[in-house]
C-alpha positions in Angstrom: 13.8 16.9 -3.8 11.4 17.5 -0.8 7.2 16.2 -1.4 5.3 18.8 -1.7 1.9 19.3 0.5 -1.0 17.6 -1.5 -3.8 19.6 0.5 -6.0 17.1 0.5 -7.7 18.2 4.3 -9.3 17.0 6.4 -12.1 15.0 5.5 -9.3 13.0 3.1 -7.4 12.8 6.3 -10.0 10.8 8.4 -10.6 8.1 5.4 -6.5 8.1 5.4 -6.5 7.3 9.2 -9.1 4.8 8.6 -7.3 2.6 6.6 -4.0 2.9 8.7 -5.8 1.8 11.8 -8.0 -1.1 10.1 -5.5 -2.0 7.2 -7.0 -5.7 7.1 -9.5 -7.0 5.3 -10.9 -9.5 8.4 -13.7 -8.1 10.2 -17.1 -7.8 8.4 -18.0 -4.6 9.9 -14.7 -2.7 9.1 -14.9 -3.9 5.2 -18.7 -2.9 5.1 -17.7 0.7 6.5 -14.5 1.1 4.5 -16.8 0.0 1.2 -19.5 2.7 2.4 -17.2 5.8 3.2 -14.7 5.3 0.7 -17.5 4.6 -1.9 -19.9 7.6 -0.8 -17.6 9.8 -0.2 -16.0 9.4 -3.3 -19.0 8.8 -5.9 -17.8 5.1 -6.4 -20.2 3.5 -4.3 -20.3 -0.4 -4.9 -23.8 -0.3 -4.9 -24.0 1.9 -8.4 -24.9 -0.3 -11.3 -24.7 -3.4 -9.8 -26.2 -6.8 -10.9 -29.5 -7.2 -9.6 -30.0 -9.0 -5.9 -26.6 -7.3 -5.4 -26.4 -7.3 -1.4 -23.6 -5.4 0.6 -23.4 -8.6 2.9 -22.0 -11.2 -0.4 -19.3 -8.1 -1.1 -18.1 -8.0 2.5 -17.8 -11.8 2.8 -16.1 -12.0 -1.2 -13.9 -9.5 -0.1 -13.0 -11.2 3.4 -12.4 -14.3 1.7 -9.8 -12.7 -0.4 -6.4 -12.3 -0.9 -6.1 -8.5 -1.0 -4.4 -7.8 2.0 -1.3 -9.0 0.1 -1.3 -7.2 -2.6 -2.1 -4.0 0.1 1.1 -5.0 1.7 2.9 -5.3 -1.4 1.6 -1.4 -2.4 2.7 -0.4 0.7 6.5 -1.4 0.0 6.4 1.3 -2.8 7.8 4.5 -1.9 7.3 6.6 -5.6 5.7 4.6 -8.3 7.9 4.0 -11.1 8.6 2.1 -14.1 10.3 -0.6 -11.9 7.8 -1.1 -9.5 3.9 0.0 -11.6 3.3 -3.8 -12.2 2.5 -4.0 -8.4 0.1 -1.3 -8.4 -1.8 -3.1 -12.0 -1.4 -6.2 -10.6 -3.3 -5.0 -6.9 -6.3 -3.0 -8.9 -6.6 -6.1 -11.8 -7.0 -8.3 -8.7 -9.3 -5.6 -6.6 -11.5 -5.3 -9.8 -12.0 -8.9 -10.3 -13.2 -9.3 -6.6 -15.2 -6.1 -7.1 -16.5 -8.1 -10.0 -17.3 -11.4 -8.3 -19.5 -8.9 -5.8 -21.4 -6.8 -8.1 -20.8 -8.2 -11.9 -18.6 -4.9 -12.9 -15.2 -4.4 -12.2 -15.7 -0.9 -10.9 -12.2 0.2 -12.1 -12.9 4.0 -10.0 -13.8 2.3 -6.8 -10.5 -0.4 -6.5 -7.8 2.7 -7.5 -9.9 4.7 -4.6 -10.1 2.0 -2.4 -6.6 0.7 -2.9 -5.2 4.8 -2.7 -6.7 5.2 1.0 -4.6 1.5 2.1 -1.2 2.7 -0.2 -1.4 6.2 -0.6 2.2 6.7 -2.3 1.8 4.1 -4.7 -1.8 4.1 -6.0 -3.0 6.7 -9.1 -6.8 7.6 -8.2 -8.9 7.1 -11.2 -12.3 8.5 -12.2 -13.5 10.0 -15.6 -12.4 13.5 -15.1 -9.1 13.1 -13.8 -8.8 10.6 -17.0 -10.3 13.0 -19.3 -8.3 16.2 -17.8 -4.9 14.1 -18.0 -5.7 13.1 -21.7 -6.3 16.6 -22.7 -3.2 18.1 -21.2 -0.7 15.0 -22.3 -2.5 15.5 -25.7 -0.8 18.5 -26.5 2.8 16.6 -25.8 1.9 14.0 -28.7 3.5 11.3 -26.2 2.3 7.8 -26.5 2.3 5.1 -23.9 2.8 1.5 -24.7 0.8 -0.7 -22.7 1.0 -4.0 -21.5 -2.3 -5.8 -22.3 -2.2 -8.3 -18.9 -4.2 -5.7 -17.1 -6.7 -3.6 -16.8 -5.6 -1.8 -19.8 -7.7 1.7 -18.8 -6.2 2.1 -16.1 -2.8 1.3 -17.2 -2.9 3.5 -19.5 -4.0 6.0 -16.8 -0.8 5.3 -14.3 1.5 5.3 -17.4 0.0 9.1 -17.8 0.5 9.8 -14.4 4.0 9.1 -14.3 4.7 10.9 -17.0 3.0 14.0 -16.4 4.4 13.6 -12.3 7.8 13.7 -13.4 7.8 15.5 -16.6 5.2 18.3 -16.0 3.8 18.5 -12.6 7.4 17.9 -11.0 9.4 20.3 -12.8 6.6 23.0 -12.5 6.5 22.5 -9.0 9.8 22.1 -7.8 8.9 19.0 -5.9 7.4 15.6 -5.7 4.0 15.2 -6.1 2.3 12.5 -4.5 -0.8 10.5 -6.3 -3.4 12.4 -3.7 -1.5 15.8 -5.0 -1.9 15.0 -8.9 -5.8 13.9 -8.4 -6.0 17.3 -6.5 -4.2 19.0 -9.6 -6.3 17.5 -12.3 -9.5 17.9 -10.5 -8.7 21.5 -10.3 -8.8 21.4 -6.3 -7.3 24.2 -4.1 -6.3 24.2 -0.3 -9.2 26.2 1.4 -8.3 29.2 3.9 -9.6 29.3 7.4 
């Protein structure tokens, strides 16, 4: 089966670009942009409930000194998320969340699947509330449980192990394609390609 088009647009398009020109995480003026467009444009900014004397400047130099450029690497190996390979992906976001952590004193779960989709855009789920809450209420009505593994961040794994399912037994079937992670997020937000 052929992917099918995830009509994300443009604006999704630039932060995409973004990240494939700056992958790395070395120069404190590309973090501190990624961090700001990814975060604003996305209502995950890292600034949002963060400890007190939070300063962008101590996240830019905690995520510089980091190792997260190999787990990005790692993500980008994946072609389709899978059973075989989701332990990448929960290991990359546990390890984004507890950098995100050491920055602002939450793990900011939303902003690490965001910021980790725009860098591995075939092998990262997008998380926020609503997509959690729409994918719940949907799966709901298939009574299907997920077994999860504990070692991770255990909301969001239970969150890709939804994804999966509903990719390849809902959204693919009804489709007659693959969906990509940008195309589900676009489904279970209820987004539509706009017409010139």
């Amino acid at each position: 089966m052929e992917y099918d088009s995830d009509y994300s647009g443009w604006g999704n398009e630039v932060l995409y670009r973004m990240c494939q020109e700056k992958p790395h995480h070395d120069n404190r003026d590309v973090i501190r942009a990624k961090l700001w467009i990814i975060g604003r444009a996305y209502s995950a900014s890292i600034e949002r409930k963060a400890k007190p004397g939070f300063k962008m400047e101590d996240a830019v130099d905690i995520i510089k000194a980091s190792d997260i450029d190999l787990y990005i690497q790692e993500l980008k190996k994946i072609e389709r998320l899978n059973e075989s390979n989701v332990f990448t992906l929960l290991k990359a976001h546990k390890y984004f969340t507890g950098v995100l952590k050491d920055a602002t004193g939450i793990e900011k779960r939303s902003l690490a699947s965001k910021y980790l989709h725009f860098h591995a855009p075939s092998s990262v789920f997008i998380y926020d509330s609503i997509a959690n809450k729409k994918i719940r209420k949907i799966l709901r009505k298939q009574k299907k449980h997920f077994k999860i593994s504990r070692k991770f961040d255990d909301a969001y794994e239970a969150f890709v192990c939804r994804c999966i399912y509903y990719r390849d037994m809902v959204l693919d079937p009804k489709i007659g394609r693959l969906a990509t992670p940008r195309r589900i997020d676009m489904e279970l937000l209820g987004y539509r390609p706009l017409s010139d």
